[in-house]
N, C-alpha and C positions, 0 to 999 in steps of 0.2 A: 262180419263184425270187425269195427276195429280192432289191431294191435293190443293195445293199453287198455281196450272193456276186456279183451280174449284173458289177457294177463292178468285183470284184478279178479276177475272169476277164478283164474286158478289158484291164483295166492290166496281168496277164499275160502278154499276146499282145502287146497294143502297144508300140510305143518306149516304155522305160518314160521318155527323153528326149526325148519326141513334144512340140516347141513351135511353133503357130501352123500347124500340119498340119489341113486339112479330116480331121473323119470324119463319116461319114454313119451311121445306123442301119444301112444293109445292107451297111458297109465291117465294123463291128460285129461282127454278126453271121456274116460269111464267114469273118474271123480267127479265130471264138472256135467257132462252133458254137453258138452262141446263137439260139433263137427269136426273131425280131423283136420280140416284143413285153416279152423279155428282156435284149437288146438297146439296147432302148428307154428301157426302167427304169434298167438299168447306167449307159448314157451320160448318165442325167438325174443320179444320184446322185453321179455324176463331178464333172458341172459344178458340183453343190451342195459338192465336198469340194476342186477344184481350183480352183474359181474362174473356169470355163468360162462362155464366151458364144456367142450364138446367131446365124448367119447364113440367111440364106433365098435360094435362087438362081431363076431365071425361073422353071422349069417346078415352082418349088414345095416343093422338097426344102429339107427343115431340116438345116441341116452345124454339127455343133459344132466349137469351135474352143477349145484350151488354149492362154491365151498365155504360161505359163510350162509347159509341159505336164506329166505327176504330180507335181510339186515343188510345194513350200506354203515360196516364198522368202517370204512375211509372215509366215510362224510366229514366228522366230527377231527380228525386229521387234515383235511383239506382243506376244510376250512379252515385251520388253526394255520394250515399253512397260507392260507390264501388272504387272511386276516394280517400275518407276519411280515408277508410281502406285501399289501396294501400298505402295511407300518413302515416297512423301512422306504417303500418308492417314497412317502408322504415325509420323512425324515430327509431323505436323499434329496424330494424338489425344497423342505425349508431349506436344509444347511447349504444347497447349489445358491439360493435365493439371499443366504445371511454370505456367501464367500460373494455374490455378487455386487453386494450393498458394501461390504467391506472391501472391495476393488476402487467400487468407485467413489465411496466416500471417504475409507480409513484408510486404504494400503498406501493405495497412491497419496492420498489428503496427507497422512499422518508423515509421509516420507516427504513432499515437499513442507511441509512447515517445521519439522526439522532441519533438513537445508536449509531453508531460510534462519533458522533459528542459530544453526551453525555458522550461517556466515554473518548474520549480523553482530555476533559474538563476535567473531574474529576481527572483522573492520573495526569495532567497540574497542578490542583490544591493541590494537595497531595504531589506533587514532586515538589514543589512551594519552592525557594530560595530565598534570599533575595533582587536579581537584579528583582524580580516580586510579585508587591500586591497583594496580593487575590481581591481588589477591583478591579483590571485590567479585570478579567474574570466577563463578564457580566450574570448574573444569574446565580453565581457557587452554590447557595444553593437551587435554584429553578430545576438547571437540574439536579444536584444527587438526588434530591428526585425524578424525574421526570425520570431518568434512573434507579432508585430502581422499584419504581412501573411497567414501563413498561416490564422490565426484568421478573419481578416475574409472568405478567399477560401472556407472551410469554410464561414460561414456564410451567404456569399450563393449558392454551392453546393448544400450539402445540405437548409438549413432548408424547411421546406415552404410560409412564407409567402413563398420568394422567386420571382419568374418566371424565374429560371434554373435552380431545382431540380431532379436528377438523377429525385426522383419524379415528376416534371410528367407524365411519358408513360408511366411503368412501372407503372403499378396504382394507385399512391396519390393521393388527394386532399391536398388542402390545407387548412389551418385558413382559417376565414373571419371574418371582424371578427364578432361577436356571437355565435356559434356557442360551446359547450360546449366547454369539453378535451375532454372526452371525445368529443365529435362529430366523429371522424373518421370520413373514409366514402371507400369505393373508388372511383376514378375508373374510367368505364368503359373494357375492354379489358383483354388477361392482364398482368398484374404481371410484370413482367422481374428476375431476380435480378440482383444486384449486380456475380456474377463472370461472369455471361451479357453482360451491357453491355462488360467488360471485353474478355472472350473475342474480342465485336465489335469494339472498340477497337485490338483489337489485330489480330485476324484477319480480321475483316469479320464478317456474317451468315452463318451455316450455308446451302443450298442444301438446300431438300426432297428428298429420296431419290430418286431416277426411276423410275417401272415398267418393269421390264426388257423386259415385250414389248409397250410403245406403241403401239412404231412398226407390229409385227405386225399388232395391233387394228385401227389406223385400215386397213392394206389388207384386213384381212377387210373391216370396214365396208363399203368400195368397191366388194369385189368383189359383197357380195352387193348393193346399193346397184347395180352394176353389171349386174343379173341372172345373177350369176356367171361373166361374163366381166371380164378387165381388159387396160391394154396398159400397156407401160411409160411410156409418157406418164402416165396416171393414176397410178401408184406414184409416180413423179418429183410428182406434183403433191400430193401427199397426203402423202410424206415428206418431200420436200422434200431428197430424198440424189440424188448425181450418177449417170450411165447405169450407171458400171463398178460400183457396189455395189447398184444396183440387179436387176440383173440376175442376179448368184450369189443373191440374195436369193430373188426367185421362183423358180427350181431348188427351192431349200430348201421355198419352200410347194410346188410342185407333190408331191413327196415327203410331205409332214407333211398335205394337204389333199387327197391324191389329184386332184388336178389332170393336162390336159394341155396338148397344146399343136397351137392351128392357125394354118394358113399359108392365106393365101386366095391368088389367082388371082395379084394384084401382088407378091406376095411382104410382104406386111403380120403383122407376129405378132401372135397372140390367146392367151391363155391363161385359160384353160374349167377352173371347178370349178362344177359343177352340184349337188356333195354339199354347198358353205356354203347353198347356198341354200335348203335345207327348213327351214322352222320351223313352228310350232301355232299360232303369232300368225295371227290376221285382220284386222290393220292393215295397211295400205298399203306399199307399198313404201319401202326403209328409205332414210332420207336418206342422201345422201354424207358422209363428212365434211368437216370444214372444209382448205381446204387450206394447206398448209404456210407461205405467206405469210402468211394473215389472222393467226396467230399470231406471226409473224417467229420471227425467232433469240432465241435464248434473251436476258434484257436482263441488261447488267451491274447485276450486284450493288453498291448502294450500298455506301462507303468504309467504315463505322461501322455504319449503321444504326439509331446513336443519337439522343439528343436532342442540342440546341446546351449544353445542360445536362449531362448527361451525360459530353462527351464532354471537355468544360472540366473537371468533378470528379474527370476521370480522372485528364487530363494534370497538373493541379494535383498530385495525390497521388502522381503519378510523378514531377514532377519538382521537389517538396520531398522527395521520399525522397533524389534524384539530388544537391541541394543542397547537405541537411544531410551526407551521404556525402562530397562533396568538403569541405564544413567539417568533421567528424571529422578528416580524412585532414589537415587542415594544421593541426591544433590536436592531434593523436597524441592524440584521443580515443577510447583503448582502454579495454575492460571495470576493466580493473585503476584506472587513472586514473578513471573514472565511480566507482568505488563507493570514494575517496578524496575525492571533490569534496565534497562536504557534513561533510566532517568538521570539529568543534568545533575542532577542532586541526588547523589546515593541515598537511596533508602534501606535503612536498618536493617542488617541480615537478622532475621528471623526465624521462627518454627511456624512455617503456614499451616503443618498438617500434612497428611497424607496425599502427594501428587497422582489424583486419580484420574483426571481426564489424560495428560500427558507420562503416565508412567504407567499405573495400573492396567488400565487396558490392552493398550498396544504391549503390555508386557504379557499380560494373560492370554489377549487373541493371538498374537502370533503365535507363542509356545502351543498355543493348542491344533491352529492350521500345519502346523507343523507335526504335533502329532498325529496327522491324519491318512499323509500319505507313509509317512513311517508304517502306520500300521497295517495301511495296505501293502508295503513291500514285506513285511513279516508274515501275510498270510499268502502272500503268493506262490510260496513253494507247497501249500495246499492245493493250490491252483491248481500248479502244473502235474502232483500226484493224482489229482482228479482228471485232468486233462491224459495224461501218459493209461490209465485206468482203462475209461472208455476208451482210446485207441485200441488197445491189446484188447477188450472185451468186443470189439467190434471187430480185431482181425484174427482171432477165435471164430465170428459168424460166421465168415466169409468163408474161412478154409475148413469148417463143415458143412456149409452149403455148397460148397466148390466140391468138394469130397463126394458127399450124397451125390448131385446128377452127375458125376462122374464115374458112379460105383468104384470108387479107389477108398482104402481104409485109410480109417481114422487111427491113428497112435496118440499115446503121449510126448512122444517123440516129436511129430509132426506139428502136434498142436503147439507143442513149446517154443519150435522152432519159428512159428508162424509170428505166437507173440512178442518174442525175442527180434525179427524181421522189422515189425510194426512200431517195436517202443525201443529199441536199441538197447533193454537191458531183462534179465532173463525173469522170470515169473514164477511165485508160491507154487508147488503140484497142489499144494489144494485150493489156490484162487483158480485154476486150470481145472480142477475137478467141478469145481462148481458149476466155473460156467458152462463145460460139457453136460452135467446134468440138468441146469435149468434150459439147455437145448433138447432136453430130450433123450439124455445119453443114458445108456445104458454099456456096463462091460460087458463084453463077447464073453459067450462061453468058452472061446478059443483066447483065452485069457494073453496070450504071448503071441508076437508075432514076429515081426522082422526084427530081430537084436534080443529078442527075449523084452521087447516093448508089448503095454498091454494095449490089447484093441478095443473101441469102444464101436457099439452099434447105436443107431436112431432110426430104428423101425417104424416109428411115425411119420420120418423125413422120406424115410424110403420109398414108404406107400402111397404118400400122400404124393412124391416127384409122378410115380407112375401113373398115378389117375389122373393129376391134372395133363400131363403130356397124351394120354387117351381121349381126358377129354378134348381138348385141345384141336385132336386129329378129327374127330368126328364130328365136331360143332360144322354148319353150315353155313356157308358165307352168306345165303342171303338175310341171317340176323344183322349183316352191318348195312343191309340197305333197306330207304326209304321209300322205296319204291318209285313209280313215276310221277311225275308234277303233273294234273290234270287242272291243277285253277289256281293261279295266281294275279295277287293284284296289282304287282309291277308291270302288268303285262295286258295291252288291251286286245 
């Protein structure tokens, strides 16, 4: 019988409100009618679709346990979250897609037709006769100072002979004292476009895609690396995820890798796929992989990821747009007034109204791209508390897995001193309690040890190192072979 027929027959039978209720295989199979080894398959498929965990008792029997029993109370959360994040990537590609359109239409657009605006003003002003005041031009002494500075910032900016050049790091070289015009030459590394700099600028760096079954990968690695045994210790050490999602996890491979599962004598769990292990290679036994600390936690994402150039050509261009936009807005420099300003014949200083294409905008959008990355540099010290978190929560795992097969004790002491190593500053005793007991810690009855520190035991960890290392010893090698090739059709 399938998995999933085995499974909805016992959820059937069962409380279909069965929470934190021992069942055993042969409880199973009495209620359902189910061959034990149907049974078997049912209860494993359970725990992959409820979220079930494994207990072991003295004389060896394996009892599964639902602690929300057939109810999936994280559905209705995962989704919410998985709904939230569809929302924000779907926010995230518009506003990448509105800061794009605003690169190449408004940032740059609005900032060269002010230049231009500024300097036709000033030449207007300079070539000024007596048919026209100088008080006629509204801000003539505000916008040459204004087209002086922005000029000068342009071209210690953008020019390619300057060392703050936006090209310095994006693909382009620089012109060199003796070198040809024409000898320009790419500096090494890819060329970064100009609305990608921005994009950063504003949003940070994009995040390379993740392979969605990594995490999978490296415990195949393990297990066959493992002679295809593994225990959860090794999964914790390899993924680096805590017991309680560890453990619906294997369910899942046992199911998808035909896996199963032993109990030794202590009650220690093992979990046996002897089918990853065949391969045609005659290489050696396959490394482990690296485990979850050597690579840490994911690192934050630098602020920009631009140049110190760069990221100055930006803000300049943003917030001379922002400038001239509030100079529009108090000099009621609307379109209709613009294309009256250069005329031979002054035209009537007037109220046109509110300068919205030339003042409004570029005064709203920038202040608001600007509050953007502001906002991101205000939550990033959330960031890096999250990031410093999972470090020390991770070099907690390590130096009680280190611990465990090394049968050396655990202290408070030790463990403080581990996370204190990891994050360079010292850690809550009760964030340290925690995480020892979502490992499975328990205090020693030898409550004091070296210093009068108290000792913690993980008799789960304990049991479970000596059974897999048994089994381990005892598995035979001809599970990794395929035997001999009698028919092949590369071969006549």
């Amino acid at each position: 019988m399938a998995p999933d027929k085995a499974g909805d027959a016992i959820r059937a039978r069962l409380d279909p409100f069965l929470v934190g209720v021992p069942v055993t295989v042969a409880d199973a199979a009495a209620q359902t009618g189910l061959a034990l080894r149907d049974a078997e398959s049912g209860l494993t498929w359970l725990s992959k679709e409820y979220r079930g965990q494994l207990r072991v008792t003295s004389e060896g029997t394996l009892v599964h346990v639902f602690p929300t029993g057939f109810t999936k109370p994280w559905e209705g959360r995962d989704a919410r979250k998985r709904f939230f994040q569809a929302l924000g990537r779907g926010l995230m590609g518009a506003l990448r897609f509105i800061v794009r359109a605003w690169v190449a239409i408004v940032l740059v657009g609005y900032a060269l037709f002010f230049i231009g605006l500024l300097l036709a003003m000033t030449f207007a002003r300079q070539g000024n006769d007596d048919r026209r005041s100088s008080n006629d031009l509204p801000g003539g002494a505000l916008a040459y100072g204004l087209m002086r500075v922005v000029s000068d910032a342009f071209f210690w900016t953008f020019h390619p002979w300057s060392p703050f050049s936006v090209y310095a790091h994006s693909g382009y070289g620089s012109y060199g004292y003796g070198q040809p015009s024409y000898g320009r030459q790419r500096a090494s590394g890819p060329k970064v476009p100009l609305y990608e700099q921005v994009n950063r600028f504003f949003f940070g760096p994009q995040r390379a895609p993740e392979e969605p079954r990594e995490v999978e990968r490296h415990v195949l690695e393990a297990i066959r690396a493992g002679k295809g045994r593994i225990g959860l210790a090794d999964v914790m050490r390899v993924t680096g995820l805590p017991r309680e999602q560890a453990d619906p996890m294997m369910a899942r491979l046992m199911l998808d890798y035909e896996g199963d599962v032993a109990v030794s004598e202590d009650g220690g769990i093992v979990y046996r796929f002897p089918e990853i292990r065949r391969t045609a290679s005659d290489t050696a036994t396959p490394r482990p992989p690296p485990a979850a600390w050597d690579s840490g936690p994911k690192p934050i994402a630098p602020l920009t990821g631009n140049s110190t150039g760069a990221n100055l050509g930006i803000a300049a261009l943003n917030a001379f747009n922002l400038l001239m936009g509030l100079w529009s807005v108090e000099n009621g420099m609307t379109i209709e007034r613009v294309a009256h300003l250069f005329d031979r014949i002054p035209h009537p200083i007037v109220d046109t109204g509110l300068p919205v294409a030339l003042g409004v905008i570029p005064l709203v959008f920038s202040a608001l791209l600007f509050a953007v990355p502001v906002g991101r540099a205000l939550l990033r010290p959330l960031r890096e508390r999250e990031f410093i978190e999972e470090k020390g929560r991770l070099a907690v795992l390590k130096h009680v897995l280190d611990r465990v097969r090394a049968k050396d004790p655990v202290t408070d002491g030790s463990v403080a001193q581990a996370w204190q190593s990891a994050t360079g500053r010292p850690a809550e005793p009760k964030r340290l309690d925690r995480a020892l007991v979502e490992l499975g810690g328990d205090v020693s009855v030898e409550e004091s040890g070296e210093n009068g520190q108290t000792r913690w035991r993980f008799a789960d960890l304990e049991t479970e190192a000596a059974a897999v290392e048994a089994e381990r010893e005892s598995a035979a090698e001809d599970e990794a072979h395929v035997g001999k090739i009698v028919f092949a059709t590369d071969k006549n």
